[in-house]
C-alpha positions as CSV (number, residue, x, y, z in Angstrom):
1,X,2.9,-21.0,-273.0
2,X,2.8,-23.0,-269.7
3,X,4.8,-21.2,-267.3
4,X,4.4,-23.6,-264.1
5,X,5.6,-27.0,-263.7
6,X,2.2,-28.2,-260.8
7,X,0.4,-27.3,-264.4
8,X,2.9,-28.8,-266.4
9,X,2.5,-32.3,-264.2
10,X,-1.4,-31.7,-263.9
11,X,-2.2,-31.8,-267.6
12,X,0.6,-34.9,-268.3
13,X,-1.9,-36.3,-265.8
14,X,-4.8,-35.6,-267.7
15,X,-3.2,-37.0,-270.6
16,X,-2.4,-40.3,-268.7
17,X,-5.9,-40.2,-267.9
18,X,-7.1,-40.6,-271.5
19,X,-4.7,-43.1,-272.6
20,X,-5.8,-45.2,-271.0
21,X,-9.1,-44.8,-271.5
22,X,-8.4,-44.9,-275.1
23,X,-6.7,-48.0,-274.9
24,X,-9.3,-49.4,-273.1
25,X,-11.5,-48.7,-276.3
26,X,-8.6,-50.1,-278.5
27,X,-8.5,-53.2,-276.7
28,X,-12.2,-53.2,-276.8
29,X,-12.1,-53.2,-280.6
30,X,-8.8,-56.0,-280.8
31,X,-12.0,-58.2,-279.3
32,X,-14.4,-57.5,-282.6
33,X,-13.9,-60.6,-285.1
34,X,-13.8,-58.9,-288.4
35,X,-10.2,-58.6,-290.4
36,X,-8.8,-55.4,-289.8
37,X,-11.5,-53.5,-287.5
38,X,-8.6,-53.4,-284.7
39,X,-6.0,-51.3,-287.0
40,X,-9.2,-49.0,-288.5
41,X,-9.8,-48.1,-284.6
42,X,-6.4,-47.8,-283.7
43,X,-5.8,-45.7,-286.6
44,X,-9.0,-43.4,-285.8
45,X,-8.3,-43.6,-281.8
46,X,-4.7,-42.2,-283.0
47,X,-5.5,-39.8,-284.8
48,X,-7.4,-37.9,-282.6
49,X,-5.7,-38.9,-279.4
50,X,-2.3,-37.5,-280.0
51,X,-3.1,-34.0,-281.5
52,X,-5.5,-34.2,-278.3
53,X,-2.1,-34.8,-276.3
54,X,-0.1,-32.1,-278.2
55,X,-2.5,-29.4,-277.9
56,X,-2.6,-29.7,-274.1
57,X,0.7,-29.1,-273.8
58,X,0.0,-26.1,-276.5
59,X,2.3,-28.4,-279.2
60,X,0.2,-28.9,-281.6
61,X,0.6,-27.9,-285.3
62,X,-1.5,-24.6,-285.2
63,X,-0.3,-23.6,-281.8
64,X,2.9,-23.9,-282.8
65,X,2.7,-21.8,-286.1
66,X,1.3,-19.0,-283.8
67,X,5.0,-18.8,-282.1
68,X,7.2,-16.2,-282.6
69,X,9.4,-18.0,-285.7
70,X,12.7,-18.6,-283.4
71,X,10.3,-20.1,-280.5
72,X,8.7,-22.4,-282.9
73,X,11.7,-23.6,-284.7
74,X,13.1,-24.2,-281.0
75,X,9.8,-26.8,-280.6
76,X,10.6,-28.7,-283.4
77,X,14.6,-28.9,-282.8
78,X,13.7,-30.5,-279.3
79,X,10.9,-33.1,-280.7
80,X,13.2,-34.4,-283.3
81,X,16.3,-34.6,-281.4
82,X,13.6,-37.0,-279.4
83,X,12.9,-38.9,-282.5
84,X,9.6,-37.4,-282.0
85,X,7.5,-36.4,-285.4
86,X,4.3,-35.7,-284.2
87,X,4.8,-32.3,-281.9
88,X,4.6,-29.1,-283.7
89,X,3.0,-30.9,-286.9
90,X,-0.2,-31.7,-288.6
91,X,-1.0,-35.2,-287.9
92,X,-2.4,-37.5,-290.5
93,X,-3.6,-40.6,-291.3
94,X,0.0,-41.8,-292.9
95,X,2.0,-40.3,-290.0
96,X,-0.5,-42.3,-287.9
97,X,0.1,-45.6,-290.0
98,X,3.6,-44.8,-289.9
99,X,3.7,-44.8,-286.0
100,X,1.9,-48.4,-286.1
101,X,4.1,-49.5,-288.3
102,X,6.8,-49.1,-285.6
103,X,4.3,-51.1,-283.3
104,X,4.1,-53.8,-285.9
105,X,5.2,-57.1,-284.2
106,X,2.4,-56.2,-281.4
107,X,-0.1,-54.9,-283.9
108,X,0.2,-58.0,-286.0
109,X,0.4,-60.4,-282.8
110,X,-2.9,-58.6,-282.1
111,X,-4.6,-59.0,-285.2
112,X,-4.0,-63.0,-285.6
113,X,-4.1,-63.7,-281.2
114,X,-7.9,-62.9,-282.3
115,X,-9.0,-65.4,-283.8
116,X,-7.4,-68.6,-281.6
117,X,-10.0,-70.1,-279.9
118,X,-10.9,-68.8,-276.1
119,X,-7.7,-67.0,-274.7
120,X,-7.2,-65.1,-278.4
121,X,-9.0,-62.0,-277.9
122,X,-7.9,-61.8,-274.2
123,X,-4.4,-61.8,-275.8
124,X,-5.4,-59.5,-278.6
125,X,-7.2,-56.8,-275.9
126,X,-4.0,-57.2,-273.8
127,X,-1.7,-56.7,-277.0
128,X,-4.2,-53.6,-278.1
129,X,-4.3,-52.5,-275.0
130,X,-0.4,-51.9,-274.3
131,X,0.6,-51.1,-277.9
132,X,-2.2,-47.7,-277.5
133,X,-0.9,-47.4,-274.4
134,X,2.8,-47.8,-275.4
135,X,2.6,-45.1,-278.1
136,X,0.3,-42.2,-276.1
137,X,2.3,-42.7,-273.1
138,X,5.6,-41.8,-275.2
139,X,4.1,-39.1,-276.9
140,X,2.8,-37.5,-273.3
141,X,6.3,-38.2,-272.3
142,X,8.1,-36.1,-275.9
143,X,5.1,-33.8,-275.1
144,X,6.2,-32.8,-271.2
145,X,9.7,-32.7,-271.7
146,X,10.1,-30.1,-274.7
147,X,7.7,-28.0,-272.4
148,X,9.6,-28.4,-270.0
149,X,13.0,-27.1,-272.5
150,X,11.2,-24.8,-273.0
151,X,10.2,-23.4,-269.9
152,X,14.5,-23.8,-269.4
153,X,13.8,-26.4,-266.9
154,X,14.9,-29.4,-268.8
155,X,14.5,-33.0,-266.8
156,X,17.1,-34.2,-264.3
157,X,19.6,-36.4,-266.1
């Protein structure tokens, strides 16, 4: 387990880091005009971002299965209470969806900004961009704080 906070900050900005650059490649894909290649990219760019995200803070579903039983029941308490489903668990494609689905004004905004004439992929890139964004930013955020419980050094309130 991560016993310093410097390292505790350090990787959360590491994780910033490659939100962003996976929402950059997100909004790159809101730009392509086929039906649909947006949510298949956000979908893969998910998927592989946010177990990415969890094992860095050493969350992730098989890290966590290697705790001692109480420690790794503790993990799961804390994400939940957060509303957070993703730490401490496998993550697939339907969880993924799921989490979309919760984005769905923004996602579908994207999807149809597209295809107006000049400004719509700017809007869809933009919408793409700060739904990816949005979503890894939150998870980084459930991610550092349940480390941080932890550690017993819960956040300030």
């Amino acid at each position: 387990m991560i016993t310093d906070i410097a390292e505790l900050d350090r990787l959360r900005d590491e994780c910033r880091r490659m939100v962003t650059q996976r929402s950059m490649m997100s909004a790159g894909a809101a730009v392509v005009p086929v039906p649909g290649a947006d949510l298949v990219a956000d979908v893969g760019l998910l998927s592989n971002m946010l177990p990415a995200i969890s094992a860095k803070f050493q969350l992730d579903h098989e890290q966590v299965q290697k705790l001692e039983p109480r420690m790794g029941q503790q993990v799961l308490v804390i994400a939940s209470s957060m509303g957070n489903n993703v730490i401490g668990r496998m993550v697939t494609r339907k969880l993924v969806v799921a989490l979309l689905k919760r984005m769905g004004v923004r996602v579908a905004t994207a999807s149809v900004a597209k295809y107006v004439p000049f400004i719509g992929s700017a809007v869809a890139a933009t919408i793409s961009f700060g739904a990816m964004k949005l979503i890894g930013n939150g998870h980084i955020d459930d991610c550092y704080r349940t480390a941080r419980e932890l550690m017993g050094q819960p956040l300030p309130k």
